[in-house]
C-alpha positions in Angstrom: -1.1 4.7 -24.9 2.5 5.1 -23.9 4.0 5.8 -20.7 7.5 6.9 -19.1 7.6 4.2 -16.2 10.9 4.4 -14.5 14.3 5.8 -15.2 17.0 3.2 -14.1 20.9 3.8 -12.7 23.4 1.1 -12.3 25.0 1.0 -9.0 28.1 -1.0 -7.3 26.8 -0.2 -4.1 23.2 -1.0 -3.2 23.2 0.1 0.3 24.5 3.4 -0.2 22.1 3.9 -3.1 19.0 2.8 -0.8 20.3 4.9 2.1 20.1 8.1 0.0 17.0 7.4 -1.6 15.0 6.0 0.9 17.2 7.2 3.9 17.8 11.0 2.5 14.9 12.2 0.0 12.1 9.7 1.6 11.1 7.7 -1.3 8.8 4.2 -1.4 11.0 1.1 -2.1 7.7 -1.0 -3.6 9.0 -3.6 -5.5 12.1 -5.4 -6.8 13.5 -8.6 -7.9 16.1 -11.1 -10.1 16.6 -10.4 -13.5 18.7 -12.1 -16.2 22.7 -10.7 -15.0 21.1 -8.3 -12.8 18.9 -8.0 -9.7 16.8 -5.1 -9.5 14.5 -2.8 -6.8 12.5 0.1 -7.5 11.9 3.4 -5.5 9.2 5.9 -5.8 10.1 9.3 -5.6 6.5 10.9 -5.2 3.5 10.9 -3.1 -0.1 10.5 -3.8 0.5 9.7 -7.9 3.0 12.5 -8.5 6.5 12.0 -8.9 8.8 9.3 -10.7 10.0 5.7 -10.3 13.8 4.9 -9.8 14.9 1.8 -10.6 18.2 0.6 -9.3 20.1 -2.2 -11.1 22.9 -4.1 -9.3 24.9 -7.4 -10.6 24.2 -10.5 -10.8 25.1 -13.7 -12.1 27.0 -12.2 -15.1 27.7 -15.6 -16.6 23.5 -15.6 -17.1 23.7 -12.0 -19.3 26.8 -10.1 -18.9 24.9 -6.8 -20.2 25.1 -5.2 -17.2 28.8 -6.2 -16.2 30.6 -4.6 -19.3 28.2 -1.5 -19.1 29.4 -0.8 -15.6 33.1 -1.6 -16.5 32.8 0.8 -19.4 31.1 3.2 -17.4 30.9 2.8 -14.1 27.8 3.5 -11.9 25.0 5.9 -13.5 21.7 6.4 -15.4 21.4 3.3 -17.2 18.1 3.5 -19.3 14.5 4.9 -19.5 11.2 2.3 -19.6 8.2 3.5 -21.2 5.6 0.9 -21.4 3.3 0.2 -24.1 0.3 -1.7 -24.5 0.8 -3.9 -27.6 4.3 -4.2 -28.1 4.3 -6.2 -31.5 2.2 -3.2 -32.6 4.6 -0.5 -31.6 7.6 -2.4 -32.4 5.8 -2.5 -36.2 5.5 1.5 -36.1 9.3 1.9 -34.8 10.5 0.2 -37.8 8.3 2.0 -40.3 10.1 4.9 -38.5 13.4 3.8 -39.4 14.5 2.1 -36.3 15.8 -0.8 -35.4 15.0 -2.8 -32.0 16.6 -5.5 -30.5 17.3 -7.7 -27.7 13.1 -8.1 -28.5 12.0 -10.8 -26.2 7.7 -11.5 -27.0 8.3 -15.3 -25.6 6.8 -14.3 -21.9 3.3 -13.3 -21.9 3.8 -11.3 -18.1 7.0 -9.1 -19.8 7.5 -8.2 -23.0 10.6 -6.1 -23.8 12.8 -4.9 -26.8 15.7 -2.0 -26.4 16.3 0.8 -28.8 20.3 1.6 -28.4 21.6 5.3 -27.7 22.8 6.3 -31.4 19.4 6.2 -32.1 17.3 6.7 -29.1 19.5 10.3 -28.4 22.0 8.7 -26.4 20.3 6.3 -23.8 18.7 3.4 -24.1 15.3 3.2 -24.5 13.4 -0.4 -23.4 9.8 -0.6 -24.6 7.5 -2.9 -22.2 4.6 -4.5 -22.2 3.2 -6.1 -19.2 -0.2 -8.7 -18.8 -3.2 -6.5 -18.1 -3.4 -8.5 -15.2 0.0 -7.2 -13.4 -0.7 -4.3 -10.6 0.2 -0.7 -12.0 2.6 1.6 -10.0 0.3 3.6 -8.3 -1.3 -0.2 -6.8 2.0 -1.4 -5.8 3.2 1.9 -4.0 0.0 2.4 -2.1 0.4 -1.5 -1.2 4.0 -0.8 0.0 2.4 2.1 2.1 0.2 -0.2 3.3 3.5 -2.3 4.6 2.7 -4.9 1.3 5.7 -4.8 -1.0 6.3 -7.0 -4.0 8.7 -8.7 -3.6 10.6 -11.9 -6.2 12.7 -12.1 -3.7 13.7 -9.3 -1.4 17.4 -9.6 -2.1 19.0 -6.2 -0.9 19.9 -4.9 2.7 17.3 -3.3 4.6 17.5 0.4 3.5 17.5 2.9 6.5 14.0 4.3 8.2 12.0 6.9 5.3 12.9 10.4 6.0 9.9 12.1 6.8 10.5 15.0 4.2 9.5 13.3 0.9 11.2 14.3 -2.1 9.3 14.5 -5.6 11.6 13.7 -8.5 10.0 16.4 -11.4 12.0 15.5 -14.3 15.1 13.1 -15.9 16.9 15.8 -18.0 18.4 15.1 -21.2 20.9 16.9 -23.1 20.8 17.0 -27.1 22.7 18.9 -29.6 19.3 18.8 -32.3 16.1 19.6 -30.1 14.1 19.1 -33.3 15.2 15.6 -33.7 14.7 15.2 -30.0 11.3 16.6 -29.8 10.4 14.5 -32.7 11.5 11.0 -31.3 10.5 11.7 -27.7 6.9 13.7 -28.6 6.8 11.9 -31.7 7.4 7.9 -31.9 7.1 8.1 -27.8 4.0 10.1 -27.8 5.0 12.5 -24.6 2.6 15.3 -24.9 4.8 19.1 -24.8 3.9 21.0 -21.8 6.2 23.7 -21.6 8.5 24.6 -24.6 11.2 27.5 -23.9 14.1 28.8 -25.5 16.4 26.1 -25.8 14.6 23.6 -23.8 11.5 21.4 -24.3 9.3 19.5 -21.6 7.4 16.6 -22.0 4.9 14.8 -19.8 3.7 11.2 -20.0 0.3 10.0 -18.0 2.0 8.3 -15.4 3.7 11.4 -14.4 6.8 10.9 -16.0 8.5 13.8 -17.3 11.1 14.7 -19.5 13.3 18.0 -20.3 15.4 18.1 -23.6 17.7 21.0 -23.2 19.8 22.0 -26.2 23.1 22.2 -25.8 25.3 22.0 -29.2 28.9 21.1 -27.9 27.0 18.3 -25.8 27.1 14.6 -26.1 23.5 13.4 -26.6 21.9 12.1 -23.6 21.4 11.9 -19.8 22.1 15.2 -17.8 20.7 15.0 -14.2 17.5 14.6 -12.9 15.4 17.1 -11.0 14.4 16.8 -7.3 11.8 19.2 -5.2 12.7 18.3 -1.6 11.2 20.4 1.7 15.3 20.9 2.6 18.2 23.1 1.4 18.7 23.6 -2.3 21.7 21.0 -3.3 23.1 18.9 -5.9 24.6 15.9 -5.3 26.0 12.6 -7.1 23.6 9.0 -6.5 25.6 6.4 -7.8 26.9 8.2 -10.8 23.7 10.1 -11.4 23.8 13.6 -10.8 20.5 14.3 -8.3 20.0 18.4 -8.4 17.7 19.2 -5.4 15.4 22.3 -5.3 13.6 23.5 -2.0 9.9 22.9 -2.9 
């Protein structure tokens, strides 16, 4: 089965990024670590199962993998991609090319990660990283009741101490994606990514994965394909505001 794990943003500033996650909406920094070019940290937006994962990516040793370097030169901070994880990744990777697709940057050498990357010209304009982790790696909902708990984890913890949780938790709902075909939206996002439709208006379409990810394609036919916003319910004023390049739009829950 398929899941929507996290949605990642690139950032230039960490602290500022953690302040207004963790500081601002209340969400549960749970895990983070060094990656290949880029360190990274993740943030749960959510209580009790509900909600979504953030995952901030930040620079690093650029000489390692210089991936995320040029993509924040290019475009500067903002949403940078969406993980779904999968449970046999040779296997799905073998179904997304009978589908006409073609992966790469596929990495199946680590038995604890597995990863490959569909690009945005044919993942409807953001990149798309397909996971596989060992069955004996802690899920989300383990690792945020663990940070709860005071427990992080932790390879290392390389960013600033973000500021106290704000007691009025924020649930993020939904990453909202624009695309100028629905059809061919609906079909790559319900279809090769198996999200299940759970609410299908005019002009828009909602999917929802088991993890609790969610996605809304709204059609829009002068739009460039891709991110939009995400969607925040939040115990404060309605408001919409930029997090590092991402636009956050908050509704009083």
């Amino acid at each position: 089965m398929i899941d929507l794990d996290h949605v990642a943003i690139a950032t230039d500033d960490i602290e500022a990024t953690l302040g207004a996650l963790v500081g601002e909406l209340g969400g549960t920094l749970f895990s983070g670590g060094d990656g290949y070019g880029f360190r990274w940290v993740q943030v749960r937006l959510g209580e009790d199962g509900g909600g979504m994962t953030v995952e901030v990516l930040v620079e690093w040793e650029p000489q390692r993998n210089d991936f995320l370097a040029r993509f924040l030169a290019r475009h500067g901070p903002g949403q940078h991609h969406l993980t779904f994880k999968v449970p046999d990744l040779a296997a799905t990777l073998e179904r997304v090319r009978r589908n006409g697709f073609e992966p790469v940057s596929v990495d199946l050498s680590d038995p604890h990660w597995k990863e490959a990357f569909l690009q945005p010209r044919q993942s409807h304009g953001t990149v798309v990283q397909l996971a596989q982790v060992s069955d004996d790696h802690p899920g989300t909902p383990e690792m945020v009741r663990a940070a709860e708990r005071g427990v992080a984890f932790f390879e290392p913890e390389w960013w600033p101490a973000p500021p106290p949780r704000a007691e009025d938790r924020a649930t993020l709902r939904r990453v909202v994606l624009a695309t100028p075909s629905l059809p061919s939206a609906v079909g790559f996002f319900a279809g090769l990514l198996q999200g299940e439709v759970v609410d299908d208006a005019a002009g828009a379409v909602e999917l929802a994965w088991p993890g609790g990810g969610r996605i809304r394609l709204e059609h829009d036919s002068d739009a460039t394909p891709g991110f939009r916003r995400v969607d925040v319910e939040h115990a404060g004023p309605p408001a919409t505001r930029t997090i590092s390049g991402a636009e956050f739009v908050v509704s009083t829950r």
